[in-house]
C-alpha positions in Angstrom: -23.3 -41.1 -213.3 -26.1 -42.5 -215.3 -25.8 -45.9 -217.3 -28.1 -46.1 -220.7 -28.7 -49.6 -222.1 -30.3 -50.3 -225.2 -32.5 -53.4 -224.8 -35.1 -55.2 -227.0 -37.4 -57.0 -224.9 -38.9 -59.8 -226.1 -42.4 -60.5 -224.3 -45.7 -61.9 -225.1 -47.8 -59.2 -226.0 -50.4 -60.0 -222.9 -47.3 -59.1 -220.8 -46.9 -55.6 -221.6 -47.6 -54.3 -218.8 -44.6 -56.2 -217.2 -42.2 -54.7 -220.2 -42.6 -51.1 -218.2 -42.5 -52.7 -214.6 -39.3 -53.5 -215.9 -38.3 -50.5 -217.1 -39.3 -49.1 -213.2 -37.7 -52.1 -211.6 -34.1 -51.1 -213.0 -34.5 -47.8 -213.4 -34.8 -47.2 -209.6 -31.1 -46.5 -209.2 -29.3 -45.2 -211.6 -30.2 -47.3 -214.5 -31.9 -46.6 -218.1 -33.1 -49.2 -220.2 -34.2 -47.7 -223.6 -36.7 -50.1 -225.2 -36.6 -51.0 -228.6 -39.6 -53.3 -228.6 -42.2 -53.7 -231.0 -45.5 -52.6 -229.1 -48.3 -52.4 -231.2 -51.6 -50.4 -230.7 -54.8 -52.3 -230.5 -55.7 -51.7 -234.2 -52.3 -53.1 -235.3 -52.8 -56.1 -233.6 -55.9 -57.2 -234.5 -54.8 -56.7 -237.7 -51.8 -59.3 -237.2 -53.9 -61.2 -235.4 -56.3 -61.2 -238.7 -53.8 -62.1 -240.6 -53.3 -58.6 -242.7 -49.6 -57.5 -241.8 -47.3 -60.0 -243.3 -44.4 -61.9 -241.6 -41.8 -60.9 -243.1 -43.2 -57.5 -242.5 -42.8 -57.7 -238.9 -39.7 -60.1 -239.0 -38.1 -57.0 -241.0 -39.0 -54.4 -238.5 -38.1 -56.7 -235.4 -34.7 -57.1 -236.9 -34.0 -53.1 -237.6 -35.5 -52.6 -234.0 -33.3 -55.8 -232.4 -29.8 -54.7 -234.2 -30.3 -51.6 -232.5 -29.6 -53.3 -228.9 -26.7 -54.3 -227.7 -28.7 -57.2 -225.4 -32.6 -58.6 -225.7 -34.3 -59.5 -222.3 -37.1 -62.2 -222.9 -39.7 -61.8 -220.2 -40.7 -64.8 -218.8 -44.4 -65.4 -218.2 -47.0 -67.3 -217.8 -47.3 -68.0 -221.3 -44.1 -67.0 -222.6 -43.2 -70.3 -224.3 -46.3 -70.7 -226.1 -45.8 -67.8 -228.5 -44.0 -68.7 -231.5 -42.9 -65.3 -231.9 -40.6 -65.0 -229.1 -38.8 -68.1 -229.6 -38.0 -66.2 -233.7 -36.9 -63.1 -231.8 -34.6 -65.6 -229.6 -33.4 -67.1 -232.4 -33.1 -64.0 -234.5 -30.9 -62.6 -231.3 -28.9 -65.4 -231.4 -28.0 -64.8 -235.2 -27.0 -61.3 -234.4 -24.9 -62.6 -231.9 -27.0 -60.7 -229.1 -26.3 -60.8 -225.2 -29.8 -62.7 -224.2 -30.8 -62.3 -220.8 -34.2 -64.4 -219.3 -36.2 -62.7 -216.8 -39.1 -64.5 -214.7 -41.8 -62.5 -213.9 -43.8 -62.7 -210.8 -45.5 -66.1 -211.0 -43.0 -67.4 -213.9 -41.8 -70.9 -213.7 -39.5 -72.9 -215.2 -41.9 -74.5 -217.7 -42.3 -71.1 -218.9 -38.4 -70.5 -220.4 -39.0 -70.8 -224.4 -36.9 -73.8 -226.1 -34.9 -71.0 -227.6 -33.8 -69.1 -224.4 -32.8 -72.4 -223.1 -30.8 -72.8 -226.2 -29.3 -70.0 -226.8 -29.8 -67.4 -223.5 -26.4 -66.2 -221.5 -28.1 -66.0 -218.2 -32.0 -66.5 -216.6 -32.4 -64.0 -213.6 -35.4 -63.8 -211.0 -37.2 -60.8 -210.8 -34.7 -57.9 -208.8 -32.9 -55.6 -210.3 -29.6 -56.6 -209.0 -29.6 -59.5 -210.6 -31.4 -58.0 -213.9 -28.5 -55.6 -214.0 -25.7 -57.7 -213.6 -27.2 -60.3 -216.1 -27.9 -57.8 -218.9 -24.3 -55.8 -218.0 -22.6 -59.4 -218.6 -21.1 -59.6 -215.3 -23.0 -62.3 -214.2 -24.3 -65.3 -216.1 -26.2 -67.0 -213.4 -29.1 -69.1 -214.4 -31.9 -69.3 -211.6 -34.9 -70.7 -210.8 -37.8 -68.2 -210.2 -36.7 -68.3 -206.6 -33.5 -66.9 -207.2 -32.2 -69.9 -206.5 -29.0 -71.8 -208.5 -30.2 -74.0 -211.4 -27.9 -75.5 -214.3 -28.1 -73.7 -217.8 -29.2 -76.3 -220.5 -26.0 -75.6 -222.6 -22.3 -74.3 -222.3 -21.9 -70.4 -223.2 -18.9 -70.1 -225.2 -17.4 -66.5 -224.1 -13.6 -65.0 -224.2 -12.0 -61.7 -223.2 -10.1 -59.7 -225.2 
């Protein structure tokens, strides 16, 4: 039986590339992850880049696209916590009360994680789908090094079952 997530991903727009090697990575077994992303083309973003779309433009459409996920995976590259945007969108999930899942990507490092996912995210996974899966399912909220190996979150998750 097929499981369908709905997932924003978070990313810096130089790692798009990685946001469908992720989509491959999980989707090997049985596993969907429908994107709700903001990917623009190459015209839109030299125009944001230029300064000609307005914030609260695209803060209004990354909302209507993020409320539409039930989770919102923040890749974590190279210069992942440089980009002002992401660490909004982490925020923004965090408002929403979004699951928020951290993902290294080949070559990440810890310097990498944004302020905000170290604030706010549930669990940081390495790169393998196992441990994407369980981390965006919620049955795991492991925080690892890009090795895979143990490291302590910066803050307490408050969770509770009903």
């Amino acid at each position: 039986m097929s499981t369908r997530k709905n997932v924003f991903i978070s990313h810096h727009h130089g790692d798009d590339t990685q946001v469908d090697r992720l989509t491959r990575l999980v989707g090997r077994g049985d596993y969907h992850l429908r994107n709700s992303s903001v990917r623009m083309k190459p015209a839109n973003q030299r125009r944001a880049e230029q300064g000609r779309i307005k914030d609260d433009t695209i803060k209004r459409l990354l909302r209507m696209k993020m409320r539409w996920a039930s989770t919102v995976v923040v890749l974590i590259g190279e210069r992942t916590h440089k980009r002002p945007w992401v660490n909004w969108e982490i925020e923004q999930a965090a408002r929403l009360g979004k699951h928020i899942v951290g993902v290294y990507l080949r070559g990440g490092k810890e310097a990498n994680v944004p302020q905000a996912l170290n604030d706010y995210g549930s669990a940081i996974v390495n790169w393998n789908a196992e441990s994407v899966i369980s981390a965006i399912e919620g049955t795991s909220s492991r925080f690892e090094k890009p090795d895979g190996a143990p490291r302590d979150p910066v803050h307490t998750i408050a969770t509770s079952r009903c």
